[in-house]
C-alpha positions in Angstrom: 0.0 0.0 0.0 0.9 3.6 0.1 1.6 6.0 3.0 3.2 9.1 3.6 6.0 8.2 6.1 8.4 10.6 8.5 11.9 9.0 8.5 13.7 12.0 9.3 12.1 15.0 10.6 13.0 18.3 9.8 11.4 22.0 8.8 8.0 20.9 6.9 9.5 23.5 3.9 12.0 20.4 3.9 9.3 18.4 2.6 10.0 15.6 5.2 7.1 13.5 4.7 7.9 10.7 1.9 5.9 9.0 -0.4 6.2 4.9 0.0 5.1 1.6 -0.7 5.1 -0.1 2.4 3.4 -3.6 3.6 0.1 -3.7 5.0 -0.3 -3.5 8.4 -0.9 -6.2 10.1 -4.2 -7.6 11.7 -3.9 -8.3 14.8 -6.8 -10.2 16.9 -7.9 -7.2 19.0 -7.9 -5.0 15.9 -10.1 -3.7 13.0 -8.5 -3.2 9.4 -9.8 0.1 8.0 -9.8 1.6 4.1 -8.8 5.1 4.8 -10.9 7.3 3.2 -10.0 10.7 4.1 -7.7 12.0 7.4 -7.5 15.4 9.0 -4.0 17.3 8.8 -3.5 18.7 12.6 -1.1 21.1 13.4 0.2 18.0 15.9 1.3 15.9 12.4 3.2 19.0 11.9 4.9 19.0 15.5 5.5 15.2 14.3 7.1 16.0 11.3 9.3 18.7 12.6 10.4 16.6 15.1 8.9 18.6 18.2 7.0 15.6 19.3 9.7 12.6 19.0 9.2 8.5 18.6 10.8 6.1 16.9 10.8 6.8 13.0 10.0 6.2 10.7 6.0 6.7 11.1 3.0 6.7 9.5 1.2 10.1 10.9 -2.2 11.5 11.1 -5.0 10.5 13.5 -8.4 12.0 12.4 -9.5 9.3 10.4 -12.5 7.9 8.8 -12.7 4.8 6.3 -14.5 1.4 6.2 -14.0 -1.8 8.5 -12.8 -4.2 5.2 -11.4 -7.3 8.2 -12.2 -7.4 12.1 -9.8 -9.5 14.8 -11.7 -12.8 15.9 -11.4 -11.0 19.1 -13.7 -7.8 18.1 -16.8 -6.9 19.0 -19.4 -4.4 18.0 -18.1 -3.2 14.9 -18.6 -4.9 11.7 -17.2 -5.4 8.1 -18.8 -2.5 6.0 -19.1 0.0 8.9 -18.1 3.5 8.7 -15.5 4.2 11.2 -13.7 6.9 13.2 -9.9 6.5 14.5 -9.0 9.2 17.1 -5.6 10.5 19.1 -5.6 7.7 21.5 -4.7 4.3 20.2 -4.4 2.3 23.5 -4.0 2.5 27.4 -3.2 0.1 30.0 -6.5 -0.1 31.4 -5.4 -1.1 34.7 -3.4 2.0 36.3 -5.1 4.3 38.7 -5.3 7.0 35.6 -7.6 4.2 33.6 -9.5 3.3 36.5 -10.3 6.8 37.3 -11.7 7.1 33.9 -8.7 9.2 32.9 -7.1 6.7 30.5 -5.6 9.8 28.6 -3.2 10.3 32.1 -2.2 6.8 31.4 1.7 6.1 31.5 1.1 3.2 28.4 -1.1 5.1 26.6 -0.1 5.1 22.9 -1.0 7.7 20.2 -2.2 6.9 16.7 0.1 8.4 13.9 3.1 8.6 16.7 3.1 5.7 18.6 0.7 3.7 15.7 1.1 4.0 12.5 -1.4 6.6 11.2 -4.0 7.1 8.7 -1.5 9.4 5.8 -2.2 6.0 4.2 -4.3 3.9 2.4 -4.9 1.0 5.0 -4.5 1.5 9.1 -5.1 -1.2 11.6 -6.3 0.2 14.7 -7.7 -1.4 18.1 -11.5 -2.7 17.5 -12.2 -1.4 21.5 -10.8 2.2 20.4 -12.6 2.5 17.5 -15.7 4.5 16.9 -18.5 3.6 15.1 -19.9 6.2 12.9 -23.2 6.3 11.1 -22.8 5.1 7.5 -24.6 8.3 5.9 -21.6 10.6 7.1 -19.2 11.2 4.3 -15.5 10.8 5.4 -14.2 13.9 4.3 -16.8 16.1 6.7 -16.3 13.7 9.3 -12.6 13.7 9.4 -12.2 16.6 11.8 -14.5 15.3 14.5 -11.9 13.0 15.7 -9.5 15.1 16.8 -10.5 19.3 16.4 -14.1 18.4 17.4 -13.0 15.8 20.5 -10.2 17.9 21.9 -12.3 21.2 21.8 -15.4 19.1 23.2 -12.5 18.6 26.1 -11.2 21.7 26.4 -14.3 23.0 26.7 -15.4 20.8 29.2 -12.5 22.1 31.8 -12.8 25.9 31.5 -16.4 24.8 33.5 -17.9 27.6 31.2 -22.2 27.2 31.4 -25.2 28.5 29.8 -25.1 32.2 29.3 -22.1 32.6 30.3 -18.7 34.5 28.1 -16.2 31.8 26.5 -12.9 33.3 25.5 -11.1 31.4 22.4 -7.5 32.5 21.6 -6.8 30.9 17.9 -9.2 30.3 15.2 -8.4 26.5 13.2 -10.5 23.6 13.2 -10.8 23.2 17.1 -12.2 26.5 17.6 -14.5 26.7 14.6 -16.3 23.3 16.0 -15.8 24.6 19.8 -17.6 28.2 18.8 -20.8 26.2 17.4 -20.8 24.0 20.6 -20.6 27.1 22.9 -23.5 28.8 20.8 -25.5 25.1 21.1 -25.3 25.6 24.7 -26.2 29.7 24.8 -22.9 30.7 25.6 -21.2 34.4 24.5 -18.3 33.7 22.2 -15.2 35.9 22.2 -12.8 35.3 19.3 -9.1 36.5 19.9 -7.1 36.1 16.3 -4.4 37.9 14.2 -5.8 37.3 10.9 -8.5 39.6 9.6 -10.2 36.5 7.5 -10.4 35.0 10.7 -12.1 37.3 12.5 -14.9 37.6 9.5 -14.9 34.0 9.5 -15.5 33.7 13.5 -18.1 36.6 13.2 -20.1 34.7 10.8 -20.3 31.5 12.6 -21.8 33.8 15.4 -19.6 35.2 17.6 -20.3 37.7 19.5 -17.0 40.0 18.6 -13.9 39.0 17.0 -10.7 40.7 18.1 -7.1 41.4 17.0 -4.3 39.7 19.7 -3.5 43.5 19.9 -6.8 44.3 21.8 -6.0 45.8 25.4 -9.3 46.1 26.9 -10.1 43.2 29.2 -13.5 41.2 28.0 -14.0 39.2 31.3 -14.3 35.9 29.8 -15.6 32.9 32.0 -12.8 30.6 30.7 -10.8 31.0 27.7 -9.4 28.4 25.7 -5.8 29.0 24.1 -5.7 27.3 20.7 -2.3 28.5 19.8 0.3 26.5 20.5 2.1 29.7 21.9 3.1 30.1 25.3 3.7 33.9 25.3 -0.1 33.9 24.8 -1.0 33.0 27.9 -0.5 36.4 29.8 -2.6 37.5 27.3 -5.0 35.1 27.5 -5.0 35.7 32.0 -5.5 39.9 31.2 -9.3 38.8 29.6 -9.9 36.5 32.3 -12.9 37.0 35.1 -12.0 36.5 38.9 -11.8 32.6 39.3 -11.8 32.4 35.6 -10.4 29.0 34.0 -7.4 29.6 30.9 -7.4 26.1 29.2 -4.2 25.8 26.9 -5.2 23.3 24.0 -1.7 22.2 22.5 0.0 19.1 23.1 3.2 21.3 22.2 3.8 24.9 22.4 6.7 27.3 23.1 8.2 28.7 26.9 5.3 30.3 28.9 7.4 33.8 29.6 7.1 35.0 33.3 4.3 37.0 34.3 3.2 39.4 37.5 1.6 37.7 39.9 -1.6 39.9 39.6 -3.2 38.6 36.5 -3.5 34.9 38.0 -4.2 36.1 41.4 -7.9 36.1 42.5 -7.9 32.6 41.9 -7.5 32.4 38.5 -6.7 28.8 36.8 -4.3 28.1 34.0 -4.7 24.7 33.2 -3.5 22.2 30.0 -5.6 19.6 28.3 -3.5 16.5 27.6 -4.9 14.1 25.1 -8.6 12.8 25.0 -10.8 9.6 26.5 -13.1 7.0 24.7 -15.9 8.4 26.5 -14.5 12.4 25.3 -15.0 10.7 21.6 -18.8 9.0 22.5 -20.3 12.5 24.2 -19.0 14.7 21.9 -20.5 12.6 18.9 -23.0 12.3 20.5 -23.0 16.1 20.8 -22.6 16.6 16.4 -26.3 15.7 15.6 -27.8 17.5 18.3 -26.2 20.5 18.1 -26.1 20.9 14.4 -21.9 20.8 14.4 -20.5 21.4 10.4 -16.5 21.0 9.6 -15.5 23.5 7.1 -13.2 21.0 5.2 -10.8 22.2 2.5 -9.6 18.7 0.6 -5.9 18.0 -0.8 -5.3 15.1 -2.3 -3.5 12.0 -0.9 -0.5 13.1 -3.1 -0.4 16.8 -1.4 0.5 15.7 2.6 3.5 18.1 2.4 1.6 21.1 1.3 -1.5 20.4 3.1 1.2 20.7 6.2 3.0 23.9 4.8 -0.7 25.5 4.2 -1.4 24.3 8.4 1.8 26.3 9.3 0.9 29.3 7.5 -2.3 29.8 9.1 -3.6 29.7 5.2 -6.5 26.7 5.6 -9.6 28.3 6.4 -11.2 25.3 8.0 -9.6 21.6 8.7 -7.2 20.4 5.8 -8.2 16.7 5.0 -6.3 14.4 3.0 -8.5 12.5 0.7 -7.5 9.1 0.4 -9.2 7.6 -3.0 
């Protein structure tokens, strides 16, 4: 089969990602074999590629896919040949630590990560575990559904730990796939949306999904958020992000890498003010917040490359130039 594979990481102008034929993966008895159909492009493949987030290489990256169950392990149950199904983040945990037990299998010290522990779905098969697997309704089409798994999981978690409610102000710092799917969650559930962004086209674009103002990083006035929710993976941002934050307001920082948090005057976290990270996602993240698309009314804005494109799909992510999620379409 083909796949797009990271042997030596470097600076995604580089072009790291290659082009191979490699084997197919192999089944193993706990494990679903999916046709890839389409998979998200996340600004984490990008941290893989340039090496920020490093595992043994070479691997196959990308983790927000959707494809078709073609073989099942004899020991898999509740998903069948034919289904339409989603691979997310988390590939695997121990399911015996306190972490799993506690329901926070994400915390888990043997928890493995599809497209960096696994290989991913930047190819045209993926085995995955059947138990991690979710099973999607078979009128979605995988190109729509792609960013679910990971933007629409991972803001559905974020979201969940600022402890933001109904009618109250949600701050989000970073406008990509995450907070385009977050935004129409928070205006589900009659929240005030707040987007902070640099690029004019985002702001327009965040104001017509219905927020309620969309402002430069620039902006000095504080807006008394609830919670805010830092997209970017940019540590410098957080002081920023603590100046628009209530008393006993929650800052969420939503990057599984980001630069040096500089040092900052005691006064902007005081009044018990939270700054907090999200690391990873659960099963049961994946089942509420699909749970959550229907109901809600969630759309993905997704802007197709083709299987062939992986390196400029990646470039486009680092520019801030995809308005949307950038899928791969896998044909």
């Amino acid at each position: 089969m083909r796949a797009w594979v990271v042997a030596s990481p470097g600076p995604i102008e580089t072009r790291p990602l290659e082009l191979r034929e490699v084997p197919s993966p192999v089944l193993a008895p706990e494990d679903v074999r999916i046709r890839v159909e389409a998979c998200g492009v996340c600004r984490t493949d990008l941290h893989i590629a340039e090496g920020e987030l490093r595992r043994a290489h070479p691997i196959i990256p990308g983790h927000q896919i959707v494809g078709r169950v073609i073989e099942r392990g004899r020991g898999v149950r509740g998903i069948e040949e034919g289904d339409l199904a989603g691979v997310t983040w988390l590939a695997s945990a121990c399911g015996e630590c306190s972490f799993c037990q506690e329901g926070r299998e994400n915390l888990c010290a043997e928890a493995r990560f599809t497209g960096l522990d696994r290989a991913g779905g930047y190819a045209e098969e993926v085995c995955a575990r059947g138990d991690y697997v979710v099973r999607l309704p078979s009128a979605w089409k995988a190109l729509e559904a792609a960013p679910f798994m990971c933007a629409g999981v991972i803001g559905y978690r974020a979201f969940a730990l600022t402890g933001v409610s109904t009618g109250q102000r949600l701050g989000l710092i970073g406008f990509g796939a995450s907070a385009r799917l977050t935004l129409q969650l928070a205006l589900h559930r009659q929240c005030e949306v707040v987007v902070f962004t640099r690029e004019e086209s985002h702001r327009q674009a965040a104001l017509a999904l219905g927020a309620a103002r969309a402002l430069d990083l620039r902006w000095m006035a504080p807006v008394d958020c609830h919670g805010i929710i830092l997209f970017a993976p940019a540590g410098n941002l957080v002081p920023f992000g603590l100046r628009q934050l209530r008393k006993g307001g929650t800052l969420v920082i939503n990057a599984v890498h980001a630069s040096d948090i500089p040092s900052f005057p005691y006064s902007i976290l005081y009044e018990e003010r939270t700054v907090r990270s999200v690391a990873h996602l659960t099963r049961r993240d994946a089942r509420e917040f699909l749970e959550q698309v229907a109901a809600a009314g969630l759309r993905t804005e997704a802007q197709p490359f083709a299987f062939e494109q992986a390196n400029e799909a990646l470039l486009a992510v680092k520019a801030s130039k995809v308005l949307g999620q950038a899928v791969l379409e896998i044909r």
